[in-house]
C-alpha positions, 0 to 999 in steps of 0.5 A, a space after each residue: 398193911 402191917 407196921 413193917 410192910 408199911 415202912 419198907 413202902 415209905 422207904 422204897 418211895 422215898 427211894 424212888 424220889 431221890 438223886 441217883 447219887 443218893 441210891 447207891 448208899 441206900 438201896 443195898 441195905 434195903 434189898 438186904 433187909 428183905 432178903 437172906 438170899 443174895 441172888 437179886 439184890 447182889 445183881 440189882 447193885 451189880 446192875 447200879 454200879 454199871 450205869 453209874 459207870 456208864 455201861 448202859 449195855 451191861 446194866 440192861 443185861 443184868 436188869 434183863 437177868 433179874 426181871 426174866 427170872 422167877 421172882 423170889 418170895 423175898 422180892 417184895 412188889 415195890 422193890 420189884 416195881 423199882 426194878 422195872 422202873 430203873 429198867 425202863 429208864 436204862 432202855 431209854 438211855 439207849 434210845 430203846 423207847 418203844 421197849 421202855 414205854 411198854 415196861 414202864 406203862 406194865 408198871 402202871 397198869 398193874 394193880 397189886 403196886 402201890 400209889 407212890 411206884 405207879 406215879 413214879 412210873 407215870 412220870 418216867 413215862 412222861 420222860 422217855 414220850 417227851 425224849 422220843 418225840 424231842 429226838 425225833 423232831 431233831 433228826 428230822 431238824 437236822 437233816 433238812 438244814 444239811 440237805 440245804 447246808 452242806 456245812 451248817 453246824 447247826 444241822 450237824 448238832 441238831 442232828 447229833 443231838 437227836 441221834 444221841 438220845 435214840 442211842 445212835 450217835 457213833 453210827 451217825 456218819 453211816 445214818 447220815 450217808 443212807 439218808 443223803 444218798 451218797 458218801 460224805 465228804 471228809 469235811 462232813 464227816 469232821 463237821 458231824 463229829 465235832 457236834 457230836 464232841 461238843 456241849 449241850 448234845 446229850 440234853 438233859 444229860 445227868 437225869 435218870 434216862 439220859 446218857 452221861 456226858 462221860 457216855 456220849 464223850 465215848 460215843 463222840 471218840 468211835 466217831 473219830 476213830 472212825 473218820 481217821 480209818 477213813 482218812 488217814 491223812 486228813 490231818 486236821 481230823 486226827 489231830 481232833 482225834 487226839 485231843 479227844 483221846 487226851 481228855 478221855 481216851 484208854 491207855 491203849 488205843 492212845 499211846 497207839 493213836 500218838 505213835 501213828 501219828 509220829 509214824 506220820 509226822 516223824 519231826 513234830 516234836 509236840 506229837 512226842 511231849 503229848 506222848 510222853 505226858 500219857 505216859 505219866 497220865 496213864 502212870 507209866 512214868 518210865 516209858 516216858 522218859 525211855 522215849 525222850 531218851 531215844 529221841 536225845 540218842 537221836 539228836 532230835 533237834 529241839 531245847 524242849 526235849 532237855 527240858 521235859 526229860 531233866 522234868 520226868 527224871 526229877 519227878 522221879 527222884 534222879 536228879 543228878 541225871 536230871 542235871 546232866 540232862 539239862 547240862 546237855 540242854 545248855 551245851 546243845 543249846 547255849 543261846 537259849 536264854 533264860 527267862 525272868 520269872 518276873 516276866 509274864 508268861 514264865 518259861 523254864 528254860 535248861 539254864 533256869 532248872 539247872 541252877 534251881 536243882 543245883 540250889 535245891 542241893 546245896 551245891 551252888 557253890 560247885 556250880 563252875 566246877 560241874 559246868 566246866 567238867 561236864 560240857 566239852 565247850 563252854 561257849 561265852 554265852 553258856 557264861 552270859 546266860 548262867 550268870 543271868 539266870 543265877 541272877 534271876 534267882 537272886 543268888 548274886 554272889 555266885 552270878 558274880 563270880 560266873 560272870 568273872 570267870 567269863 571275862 577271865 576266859 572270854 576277856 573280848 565278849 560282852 559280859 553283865 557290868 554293874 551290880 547284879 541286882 540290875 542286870 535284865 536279859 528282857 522278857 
């Protein structure tokens, strides 16, 4: 072996060894090294950029691509070697054993490749007999406790967890349905997605030939998908749902989910804010704000919806429609009493972000002048709460005055006495 031969063999090994974080950076400029043409080694990182994004199915194909083509001289019997190796190890992601031992065991078998590439290919065998028999034992596991069980978690987990290492888990509910013999119930169906969803399902997840936590969070979401068209009106399974779609849902399918959901509960208000905070999410400020607007058009009758609109409309730099917002929040709500940022669990209330704007611009001292130009009823306690949350805020000289202006106009109602320092609405 000459000089180069021999390094380009030690750099391969070396390859084969290490994290798959560490491959990206290195294998491009090995395959480029040996080669002028870019065929191969352009679908070789095409093929790694997809199972690093988790597209199992995708990589496999172009694996599939360079290994049932000619082989060019360029391709060199360790790099090619590799090849296999990260091929059979993608068919194991999938559940694909048996074609993945016959792949990793041709590895083995041939002779014209190095030491360090059959040892590699051993090992990686080793990897997918002991997932295939793993997984086996945990369907089998599985099922039994659920014949027994009907709503044993830990059948249902087993039972996920083996399936998902033979690349089945989004056909679980029909797998489950053949091997009981009869259709499950919505409970089943919600009991075996939730293990599907939960942690520790993949194994060894993050190891060359085990899906991804991001993959199986996928496959757990078609289950979901698939029980709510099943059961449309089982509320506790599409509320799941969402939440799922909340955490690694698409901005399509979960903007469609939340505004079926409204179509079903109309009045949940929680429905619209989840909404809306995809809508930022998904950077897509703008359709939030037009949707608390409808609903404030609607008169939708809830202090939150102020509140997270004057929020959207300052993050997005309008903040005199901001402060009218939250002067719409005040009138509509007048008794919605600020909250004490020294009270634990602090919540922002319309009165707290109306002054706060108003301080943040300079305009405090205009603060009557706004509220009493803006709102067609100035209730005393608008004054009461004002004055507090002015207070809160430590802006005594103006809580002051706003408190004044309520016994001027409202001589009979009660207002704050002594200093401002000391005045407390509780927590």
């Amino acid at each position: 072996m000459n000089l180069s031969s021999y390094l380009l063999t030690c750099l391969v090994s070396i390859a084969l060894i290490t994290t798959p974080a560490i491959l990206p950076q290195q294998f491009p400029s090995i395959a480029h090294a040996q080669t002028n043409s870019p065929d191969w080694s352009d679908l070789f990182t095409q093929a790694r950029d997809l199972e690093y994004a988790d597209q199992y199915p995708e990589a496999e194909a172009i694996y599939r691509q360079i290994l049932s083509a000619p082989r060019p001289a360029s391709l060199n019997d360790d790099m090619y070697a590799y090849i296999q190796i990260k091929f059979g190890q993608i068919l194991q992601t999938q559940g694909k054993f048996e074609e993945a031992i016959e792949v990793l065991q041709g590895v083995i078998d041939r002779t014209d490749h190095n030491l360090e590439s059959q040892n590699q290919a051993r090992r990686a065998l080793a990897r997918v007999l002991e997932s295939q028999q793993t997984a086996a034992q945990n369907v089998a596991r599985g099922l039994e406790e659920i014949r027994q069980d009907a709503t044993t978690q830990r059948g249902y987990f087993n039972l996920a967890r083996g399936l998902a290492a033979q690349g089945q888990l989004a056909n679980g509910f029909t797998f489950l349905e053949t091997q009981l013999g009869r259709p499950l119930t919505p409970e089943a169906t919600l009991q075996f997605a939730r293990a599907a969803n939960s942690q520790g399902v993949g194994g060894d997840t993050g190891g060359s030939g085990y899906p991804s936590i991001i993959f199986l969070r996928q496959e757990a979401l078609s289950l979901f998908r698939q029980l709510v068209n099943r059961y449309p009106n089982f509320w506790e399974a599409r509320t799941e749902y969402l939440d799922l779609l909340d955490r690694v849902g698409q901005p399509e399918e979960t903007i469609a989910a939340y505004r079926e959901a409204i179509r079903l509960q109309p009045d949940n208000f929680g429905l619209y804010e989840q909404l809306a905070n995809n809508f930022e999410r998904f950077d897509q400020r703008r359709e939030a704000i037009a949707l608390y607007q409808q609903l404030v058009a609607q008169n939708f009758p809830e202090a939150r919806l102020y509140i997270n609109l004057g929020g959207f409309l300052e993050i997005d730099q309008q903040i005199d429609r901001a402060i009218e917002v939250h002067l719409q929040g005040i009138q509509k709500f007048p008794e919605n009493r600020p909250s004490n940022p020294s009270c634990r669990g602090f919540t922002s209330t319309s009165y707290n972000n109306f002054v706060r704007l108003l301080a943040s611009e300079n305009r405090l001292d205009y603060v009557l002048n706004i509220l009493e130009n803006s709102l067609t009823n100035t209730a005393p306690e608008i004054y009461q709460n004002l004055a507090l949350t002015l207070a809160y805020r430590r802006h005594y000289p103006t809580a002051i005055v706003v408190n004044n202006r309520l016994k001027e106009r409202y001589p009979n109602a009660e207002s704050w006495e002594g200093e401002a320092t000391m005045w407390r609405g509780g927590c």
